[in-house]
PDB file as gemmi writes it, atoms N, CA and C in Angstrom:
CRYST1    1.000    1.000    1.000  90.00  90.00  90.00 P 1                      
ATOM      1  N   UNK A   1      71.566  31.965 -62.838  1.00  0.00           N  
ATOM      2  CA  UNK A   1      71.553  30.544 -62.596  1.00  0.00           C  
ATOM      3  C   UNK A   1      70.416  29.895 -63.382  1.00  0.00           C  
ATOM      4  N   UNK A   2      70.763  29.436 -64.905  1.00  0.00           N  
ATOM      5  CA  UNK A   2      69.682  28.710 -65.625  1.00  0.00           C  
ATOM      6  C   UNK A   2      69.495  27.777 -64.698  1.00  0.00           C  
ATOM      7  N   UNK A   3      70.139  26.913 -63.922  1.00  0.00           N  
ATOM      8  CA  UNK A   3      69.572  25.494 -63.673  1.00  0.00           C  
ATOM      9  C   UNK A   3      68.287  25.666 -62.404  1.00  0.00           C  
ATOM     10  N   UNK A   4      68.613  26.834 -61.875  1.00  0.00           N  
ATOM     11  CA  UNK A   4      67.644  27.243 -60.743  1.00  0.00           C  
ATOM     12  C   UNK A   4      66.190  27.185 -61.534  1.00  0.00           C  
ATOM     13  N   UNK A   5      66.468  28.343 -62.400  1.00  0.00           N  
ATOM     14  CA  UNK A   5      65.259  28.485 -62.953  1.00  0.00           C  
ATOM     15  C   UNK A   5      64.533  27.766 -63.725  1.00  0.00           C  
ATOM     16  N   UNK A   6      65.089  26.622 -64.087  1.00  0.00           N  
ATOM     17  CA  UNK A   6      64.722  25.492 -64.886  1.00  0.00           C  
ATOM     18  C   UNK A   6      64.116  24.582 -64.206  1.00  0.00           C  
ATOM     19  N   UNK A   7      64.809  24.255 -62.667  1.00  0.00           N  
ATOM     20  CA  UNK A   7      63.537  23.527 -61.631  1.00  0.00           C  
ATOM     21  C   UNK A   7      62.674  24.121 -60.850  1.00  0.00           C  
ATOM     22  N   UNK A   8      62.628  25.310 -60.543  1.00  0.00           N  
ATOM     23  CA  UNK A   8      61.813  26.153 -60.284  1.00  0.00           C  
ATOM     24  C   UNK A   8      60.204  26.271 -61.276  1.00  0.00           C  
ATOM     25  N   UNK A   9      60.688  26.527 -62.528  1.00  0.00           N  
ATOM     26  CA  UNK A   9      59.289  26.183 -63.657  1.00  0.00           C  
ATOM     27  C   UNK A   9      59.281  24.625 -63.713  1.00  0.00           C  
ATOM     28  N   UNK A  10      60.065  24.202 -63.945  1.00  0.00           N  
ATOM     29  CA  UNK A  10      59.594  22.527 -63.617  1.00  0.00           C  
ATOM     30  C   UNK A  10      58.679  22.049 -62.278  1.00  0.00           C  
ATOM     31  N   UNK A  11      59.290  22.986 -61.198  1.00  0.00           N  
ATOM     32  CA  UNK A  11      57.958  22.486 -60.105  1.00  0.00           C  
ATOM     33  C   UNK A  11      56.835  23.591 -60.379  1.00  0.00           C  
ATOM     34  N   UNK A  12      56.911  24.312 -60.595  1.00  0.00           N  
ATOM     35  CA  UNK A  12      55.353  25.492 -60.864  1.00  0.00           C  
ATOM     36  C   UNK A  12      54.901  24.326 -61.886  1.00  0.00           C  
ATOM     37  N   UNK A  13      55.193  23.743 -63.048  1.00  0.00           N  
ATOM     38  CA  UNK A  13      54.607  23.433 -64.207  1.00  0.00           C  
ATOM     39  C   UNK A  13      53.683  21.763 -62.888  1.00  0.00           C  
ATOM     40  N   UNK A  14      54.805  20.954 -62.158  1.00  0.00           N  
ATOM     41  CA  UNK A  14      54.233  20.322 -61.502  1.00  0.00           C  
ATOM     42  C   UNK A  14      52.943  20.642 -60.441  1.00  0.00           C  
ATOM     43  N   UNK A  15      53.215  21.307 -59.750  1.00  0.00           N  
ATOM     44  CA  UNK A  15      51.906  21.815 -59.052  1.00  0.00           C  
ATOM     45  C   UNK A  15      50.462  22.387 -60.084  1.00  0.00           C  
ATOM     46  N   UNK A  16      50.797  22.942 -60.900  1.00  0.00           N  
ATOM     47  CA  UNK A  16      49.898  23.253 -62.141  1.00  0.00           C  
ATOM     48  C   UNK A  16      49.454  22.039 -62.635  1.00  0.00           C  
ATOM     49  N   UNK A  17      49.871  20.912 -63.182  1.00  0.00           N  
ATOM     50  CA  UNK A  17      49.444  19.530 -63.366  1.00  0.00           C  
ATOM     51  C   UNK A  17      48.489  18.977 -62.323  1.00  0.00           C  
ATOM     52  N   UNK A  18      48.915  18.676 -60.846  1.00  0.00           N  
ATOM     53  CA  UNK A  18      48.579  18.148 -60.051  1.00  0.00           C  
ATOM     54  C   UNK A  18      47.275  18.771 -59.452  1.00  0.00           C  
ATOM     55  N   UNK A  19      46.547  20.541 -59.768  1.00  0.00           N  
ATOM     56  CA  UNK A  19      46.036  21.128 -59.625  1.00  0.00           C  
ATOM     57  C   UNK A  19      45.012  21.210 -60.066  1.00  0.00           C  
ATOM     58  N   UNK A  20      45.237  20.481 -61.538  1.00  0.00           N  
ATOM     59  CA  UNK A  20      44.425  20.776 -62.496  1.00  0.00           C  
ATOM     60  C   UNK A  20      43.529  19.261 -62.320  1.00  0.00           C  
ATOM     61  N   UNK A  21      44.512  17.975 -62.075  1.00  0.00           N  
ATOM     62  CA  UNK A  21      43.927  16.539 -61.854  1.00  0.00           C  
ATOM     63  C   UNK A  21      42.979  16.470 -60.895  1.00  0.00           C  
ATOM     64  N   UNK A  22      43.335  17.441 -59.772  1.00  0.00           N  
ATOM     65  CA  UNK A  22      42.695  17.417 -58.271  1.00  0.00           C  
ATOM     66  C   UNK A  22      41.399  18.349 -59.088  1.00  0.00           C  
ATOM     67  N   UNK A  23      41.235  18.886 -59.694  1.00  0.00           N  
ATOM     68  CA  UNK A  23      39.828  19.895 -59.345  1.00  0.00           C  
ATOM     69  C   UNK A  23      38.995  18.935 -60.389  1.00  0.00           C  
ATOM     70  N   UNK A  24      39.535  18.152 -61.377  1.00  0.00           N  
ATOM     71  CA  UNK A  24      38.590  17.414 -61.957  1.00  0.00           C  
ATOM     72  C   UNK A  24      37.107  16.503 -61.269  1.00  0.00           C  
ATOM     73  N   UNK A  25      38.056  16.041 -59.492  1.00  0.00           N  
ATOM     74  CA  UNK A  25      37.039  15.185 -58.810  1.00  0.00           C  
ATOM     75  C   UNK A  25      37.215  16.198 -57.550  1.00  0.00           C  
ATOM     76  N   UNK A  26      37.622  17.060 -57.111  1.00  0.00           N  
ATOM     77  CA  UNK A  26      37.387  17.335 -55.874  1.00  0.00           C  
ATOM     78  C   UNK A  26      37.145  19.435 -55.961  1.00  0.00           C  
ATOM     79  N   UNK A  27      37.076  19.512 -54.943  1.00  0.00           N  
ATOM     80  CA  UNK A  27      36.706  21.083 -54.974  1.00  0.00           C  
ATOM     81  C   UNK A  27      37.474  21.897 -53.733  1.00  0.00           C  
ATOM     82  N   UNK A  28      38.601  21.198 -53.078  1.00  0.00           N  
ATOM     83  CA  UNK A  28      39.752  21.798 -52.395  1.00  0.00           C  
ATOM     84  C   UNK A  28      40.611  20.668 -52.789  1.00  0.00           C  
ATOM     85  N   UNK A  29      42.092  21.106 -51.865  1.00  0.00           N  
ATOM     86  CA  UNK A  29      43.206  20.850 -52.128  1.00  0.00           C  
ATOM     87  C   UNK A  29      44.160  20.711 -50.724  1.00  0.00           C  
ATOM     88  N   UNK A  30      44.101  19.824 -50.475  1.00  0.00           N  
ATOM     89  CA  UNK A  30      44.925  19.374 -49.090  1.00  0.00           C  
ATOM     90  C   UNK A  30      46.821  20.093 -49.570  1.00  0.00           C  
ATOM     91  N   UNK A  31      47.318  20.491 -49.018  1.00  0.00           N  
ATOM     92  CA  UNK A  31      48.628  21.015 -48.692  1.00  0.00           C  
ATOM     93  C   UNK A  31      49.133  20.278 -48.801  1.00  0.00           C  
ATOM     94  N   UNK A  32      49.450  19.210 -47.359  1.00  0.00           N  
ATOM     95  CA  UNK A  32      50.014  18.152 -47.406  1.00  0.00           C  
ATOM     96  C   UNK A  32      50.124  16.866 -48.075  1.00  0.00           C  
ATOM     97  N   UNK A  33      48.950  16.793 -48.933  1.00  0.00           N  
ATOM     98  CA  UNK A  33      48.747  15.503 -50.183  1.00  0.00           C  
ATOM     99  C   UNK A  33      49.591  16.483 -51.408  1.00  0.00           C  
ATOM    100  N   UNK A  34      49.319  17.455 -51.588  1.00  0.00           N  
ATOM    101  CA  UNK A  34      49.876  17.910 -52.504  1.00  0.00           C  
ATOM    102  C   UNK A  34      51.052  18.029 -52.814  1.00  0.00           C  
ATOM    103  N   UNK A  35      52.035  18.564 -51.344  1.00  0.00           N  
ATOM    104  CA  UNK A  35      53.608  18.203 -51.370  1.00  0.00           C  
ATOM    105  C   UNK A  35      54.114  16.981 -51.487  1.00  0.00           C  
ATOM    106  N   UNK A  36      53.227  16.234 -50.968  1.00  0.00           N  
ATOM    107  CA  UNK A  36      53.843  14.430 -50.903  1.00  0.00           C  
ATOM    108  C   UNK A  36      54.079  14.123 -52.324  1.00  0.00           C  
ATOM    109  N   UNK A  37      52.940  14.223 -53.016  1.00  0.00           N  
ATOM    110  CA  UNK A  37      53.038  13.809 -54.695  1.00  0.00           C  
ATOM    111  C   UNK A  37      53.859  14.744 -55.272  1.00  0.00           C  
ATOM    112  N   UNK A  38      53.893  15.903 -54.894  1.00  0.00           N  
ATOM    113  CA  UNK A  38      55.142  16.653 -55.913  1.00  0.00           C  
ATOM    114  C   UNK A  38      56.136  16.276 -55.560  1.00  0.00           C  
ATOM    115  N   UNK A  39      56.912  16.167 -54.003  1.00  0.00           N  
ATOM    116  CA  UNK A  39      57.802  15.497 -53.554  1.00  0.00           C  
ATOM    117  C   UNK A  39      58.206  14.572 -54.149  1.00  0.00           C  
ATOM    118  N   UNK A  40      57.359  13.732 -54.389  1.00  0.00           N  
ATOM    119  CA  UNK A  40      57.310  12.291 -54.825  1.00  0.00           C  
ATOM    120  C   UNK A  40      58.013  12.117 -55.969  1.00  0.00           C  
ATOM    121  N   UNK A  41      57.490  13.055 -57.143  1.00  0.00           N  
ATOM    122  CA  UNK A  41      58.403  13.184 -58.575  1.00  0.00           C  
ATOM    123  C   UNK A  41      59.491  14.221 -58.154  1.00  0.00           C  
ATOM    124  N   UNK A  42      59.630  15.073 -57.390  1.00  0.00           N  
ATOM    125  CA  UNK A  42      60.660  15.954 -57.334  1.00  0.00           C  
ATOM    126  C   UNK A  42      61.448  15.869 -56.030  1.00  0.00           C  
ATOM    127  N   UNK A  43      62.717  15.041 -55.565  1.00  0.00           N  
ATOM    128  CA  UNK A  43      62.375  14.464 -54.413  1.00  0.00           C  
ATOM    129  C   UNK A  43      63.750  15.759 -53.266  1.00  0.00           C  
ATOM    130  N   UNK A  44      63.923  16.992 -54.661  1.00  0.00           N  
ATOM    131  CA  UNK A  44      64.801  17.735 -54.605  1.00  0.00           C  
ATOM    132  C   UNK A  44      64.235  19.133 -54.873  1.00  0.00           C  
ATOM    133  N   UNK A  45      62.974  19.458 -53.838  1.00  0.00           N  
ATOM    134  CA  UNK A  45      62.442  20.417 -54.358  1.00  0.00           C  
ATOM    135  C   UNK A  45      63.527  21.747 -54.169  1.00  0.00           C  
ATOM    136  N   UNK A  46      63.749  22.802 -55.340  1.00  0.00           N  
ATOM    137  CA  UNK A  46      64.199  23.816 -55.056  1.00  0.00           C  
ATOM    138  C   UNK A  46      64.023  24.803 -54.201  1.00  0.00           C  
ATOM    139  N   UNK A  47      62.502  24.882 -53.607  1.00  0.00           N  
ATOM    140  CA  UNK A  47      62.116  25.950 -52.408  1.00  0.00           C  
ATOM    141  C   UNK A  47      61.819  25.017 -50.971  1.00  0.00           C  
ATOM    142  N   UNK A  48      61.798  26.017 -50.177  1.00  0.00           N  
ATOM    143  CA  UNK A  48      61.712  25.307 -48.790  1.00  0.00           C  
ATOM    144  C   UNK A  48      60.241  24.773 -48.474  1.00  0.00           C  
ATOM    145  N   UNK A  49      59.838  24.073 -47.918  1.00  0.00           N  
ATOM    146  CA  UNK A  49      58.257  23.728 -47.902  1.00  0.00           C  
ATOM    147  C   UNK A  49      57.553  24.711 -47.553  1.00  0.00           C  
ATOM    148  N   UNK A  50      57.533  25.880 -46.707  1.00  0.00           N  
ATOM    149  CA  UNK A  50      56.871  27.225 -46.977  1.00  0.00           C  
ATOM    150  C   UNK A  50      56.359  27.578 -47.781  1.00  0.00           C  
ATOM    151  N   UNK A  51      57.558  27.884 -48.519  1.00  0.00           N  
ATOM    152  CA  UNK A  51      57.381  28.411 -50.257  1.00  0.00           C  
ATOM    153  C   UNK A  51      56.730  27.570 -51.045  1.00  0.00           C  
ATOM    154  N   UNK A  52      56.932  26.439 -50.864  1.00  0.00           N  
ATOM    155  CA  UNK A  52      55.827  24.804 -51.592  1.00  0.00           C  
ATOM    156  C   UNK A  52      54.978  25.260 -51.411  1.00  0.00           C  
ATOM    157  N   UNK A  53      54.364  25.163 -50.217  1.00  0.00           N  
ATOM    158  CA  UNK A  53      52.987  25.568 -49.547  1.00  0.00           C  
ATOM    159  C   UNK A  53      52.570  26.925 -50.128  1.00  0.00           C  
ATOM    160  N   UNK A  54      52.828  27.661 -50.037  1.00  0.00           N  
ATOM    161  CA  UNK A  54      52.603  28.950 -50.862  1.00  0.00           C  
ATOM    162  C   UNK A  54      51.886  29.408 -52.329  1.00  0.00           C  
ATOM    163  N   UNK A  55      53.213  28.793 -53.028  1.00  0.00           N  
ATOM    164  CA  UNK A  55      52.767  28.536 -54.311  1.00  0.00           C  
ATOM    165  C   UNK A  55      51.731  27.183 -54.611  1.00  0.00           C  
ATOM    166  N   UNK A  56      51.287  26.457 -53.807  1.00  0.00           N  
ATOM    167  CA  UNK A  56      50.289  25.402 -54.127  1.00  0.00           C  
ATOM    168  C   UNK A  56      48.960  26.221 -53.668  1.00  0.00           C  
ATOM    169  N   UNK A  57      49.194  26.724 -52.236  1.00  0.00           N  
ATOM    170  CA  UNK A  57      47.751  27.598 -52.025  1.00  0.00           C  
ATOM    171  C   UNK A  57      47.255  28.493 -53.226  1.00  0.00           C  
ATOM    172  N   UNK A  58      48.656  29.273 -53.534  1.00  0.00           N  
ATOM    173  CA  UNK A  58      48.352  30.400 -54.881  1.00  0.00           C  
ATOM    174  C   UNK A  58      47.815  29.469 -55.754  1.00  0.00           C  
ATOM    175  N   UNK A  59      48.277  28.516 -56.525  1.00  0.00           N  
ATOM    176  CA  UNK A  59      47.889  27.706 -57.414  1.00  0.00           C  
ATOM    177  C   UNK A  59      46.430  27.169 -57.186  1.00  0.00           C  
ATOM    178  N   UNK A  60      45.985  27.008 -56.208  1.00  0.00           N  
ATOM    179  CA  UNK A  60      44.664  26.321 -55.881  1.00  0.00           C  
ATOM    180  C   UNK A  60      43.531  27.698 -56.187  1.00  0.00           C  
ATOM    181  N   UNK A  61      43.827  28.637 -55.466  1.00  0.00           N  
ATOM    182  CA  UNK A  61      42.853  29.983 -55.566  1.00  0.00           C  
ATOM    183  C   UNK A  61      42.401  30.514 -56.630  1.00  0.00           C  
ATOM    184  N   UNK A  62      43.915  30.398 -57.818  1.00  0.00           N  
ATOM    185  CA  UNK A  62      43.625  30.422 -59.229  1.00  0.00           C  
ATOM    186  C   UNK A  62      42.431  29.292 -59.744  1.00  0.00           C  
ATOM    187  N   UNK A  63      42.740  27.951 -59.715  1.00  0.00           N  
ATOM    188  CA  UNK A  63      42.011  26.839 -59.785  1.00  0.00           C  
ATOM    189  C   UNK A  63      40.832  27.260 -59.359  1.00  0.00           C  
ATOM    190  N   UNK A  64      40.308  28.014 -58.664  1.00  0.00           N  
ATOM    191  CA  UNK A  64      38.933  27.880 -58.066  1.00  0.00           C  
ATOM    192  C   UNK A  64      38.622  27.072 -56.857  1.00  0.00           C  
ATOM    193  N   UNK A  65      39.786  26.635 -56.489  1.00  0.00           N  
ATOM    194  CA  UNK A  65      39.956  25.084 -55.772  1.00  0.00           C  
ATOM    195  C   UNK A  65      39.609  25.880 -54.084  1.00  0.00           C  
ATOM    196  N   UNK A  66      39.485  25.377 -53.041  1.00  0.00           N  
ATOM    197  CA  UNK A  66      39.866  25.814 -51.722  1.00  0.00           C  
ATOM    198  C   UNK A  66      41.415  24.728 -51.283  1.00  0.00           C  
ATOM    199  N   UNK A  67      41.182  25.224 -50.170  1.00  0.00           N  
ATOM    200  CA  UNK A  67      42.917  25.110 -49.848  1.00  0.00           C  
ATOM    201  C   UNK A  67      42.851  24.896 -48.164  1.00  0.00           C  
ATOM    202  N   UNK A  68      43.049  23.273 -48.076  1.00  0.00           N  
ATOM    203  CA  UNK A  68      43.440  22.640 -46.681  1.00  0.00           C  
ATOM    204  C   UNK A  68      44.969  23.123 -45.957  1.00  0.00           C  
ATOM    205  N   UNK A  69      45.026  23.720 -44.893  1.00  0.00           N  
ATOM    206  CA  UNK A  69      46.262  24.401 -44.718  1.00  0.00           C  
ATOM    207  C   UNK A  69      46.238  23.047 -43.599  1.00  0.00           C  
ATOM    208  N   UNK A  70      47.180  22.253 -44.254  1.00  0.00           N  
ATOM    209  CA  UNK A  70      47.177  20.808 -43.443  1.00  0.00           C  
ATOM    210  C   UNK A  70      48.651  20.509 -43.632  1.00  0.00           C  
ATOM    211  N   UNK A  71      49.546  21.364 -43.957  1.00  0.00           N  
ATOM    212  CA  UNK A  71      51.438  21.040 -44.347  1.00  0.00           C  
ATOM    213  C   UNK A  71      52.083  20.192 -42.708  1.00  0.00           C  
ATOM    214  N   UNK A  72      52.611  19.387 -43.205  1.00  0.00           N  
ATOM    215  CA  UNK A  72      53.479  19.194 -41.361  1.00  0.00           C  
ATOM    216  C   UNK A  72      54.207  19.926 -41.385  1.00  0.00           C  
ATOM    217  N   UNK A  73      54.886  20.645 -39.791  1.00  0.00           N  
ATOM    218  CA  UNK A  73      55.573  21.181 -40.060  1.00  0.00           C  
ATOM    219  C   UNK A  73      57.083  21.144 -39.919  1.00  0.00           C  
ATOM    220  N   UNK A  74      58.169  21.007 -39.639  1.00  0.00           N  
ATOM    221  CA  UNK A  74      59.356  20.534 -39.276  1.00  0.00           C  
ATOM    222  C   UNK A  74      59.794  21.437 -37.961  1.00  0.00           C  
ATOM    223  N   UNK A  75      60.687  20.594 -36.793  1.00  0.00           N  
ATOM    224  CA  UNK A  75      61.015  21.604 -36.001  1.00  0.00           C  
ATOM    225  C   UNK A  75      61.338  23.116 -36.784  1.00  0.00           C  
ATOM    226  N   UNK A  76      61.144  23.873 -35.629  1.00  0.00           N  
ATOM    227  CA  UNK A  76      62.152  25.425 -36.143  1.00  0.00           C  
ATOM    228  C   UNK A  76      60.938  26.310 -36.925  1.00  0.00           C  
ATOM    229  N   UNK A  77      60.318  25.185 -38.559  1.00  0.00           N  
ATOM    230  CA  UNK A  77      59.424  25.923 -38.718  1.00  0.00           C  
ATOM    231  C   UNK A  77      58.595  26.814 -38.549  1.00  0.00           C  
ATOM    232  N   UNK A  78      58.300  28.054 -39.100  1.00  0.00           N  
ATOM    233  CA  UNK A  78      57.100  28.806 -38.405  1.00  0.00           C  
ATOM    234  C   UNK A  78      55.546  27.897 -39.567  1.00  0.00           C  
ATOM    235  N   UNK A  79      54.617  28.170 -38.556  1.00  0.00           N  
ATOM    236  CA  UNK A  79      53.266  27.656 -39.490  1.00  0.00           C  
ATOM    237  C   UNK A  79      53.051  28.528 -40.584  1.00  0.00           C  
ATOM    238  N   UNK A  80      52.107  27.431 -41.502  1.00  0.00           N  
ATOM    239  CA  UNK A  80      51.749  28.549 -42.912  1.00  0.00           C  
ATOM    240  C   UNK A  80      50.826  29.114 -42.477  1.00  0.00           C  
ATOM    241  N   UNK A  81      50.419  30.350 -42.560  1.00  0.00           N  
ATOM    242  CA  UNK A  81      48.954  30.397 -42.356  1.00  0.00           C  
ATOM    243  C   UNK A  81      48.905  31.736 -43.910  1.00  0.00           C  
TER     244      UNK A  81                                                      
END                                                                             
């Protein structure tokens, strides 16, 4: 499935952007600000917000960044931790 994998690196490449803007002025990374704005341009994310959350924490640790585990969560959800 090219098209999977084509928005799949399209949101990694987004969180990588948004990662890189955030550590310029700050030195963590809120969860939940972070999905909103990727949301925001991607309003069809391919993974479930778990997996969002996931790969943004991973993305932040790389960054050097720390990492607000602040996601809402939806009924049913289990928490990120």
């Amino acid at each position: 499935m090219a098209g999977d994998d084509i928005e799949r690196r399209r949101l990694q490449m987004l969180i990588e952007q948004y990662l890189e803007t955030r550590k310029r002025r700050h030195d963590f990374v809120s969860i939940a600000n972070a999905e909103l704005a990727i949301k925001a341009v991607m309003p069809h994310c391919p993974v479930s917000s778990a997996a969002l959350a996931e790969m943004i924490a991973a993305g932040a640790v790389t960054y050097g960044l720390g990492v607000l585990f602040d996601a809402r969560k939806t009924e049913g959800e289990l928490p990120v931790v």
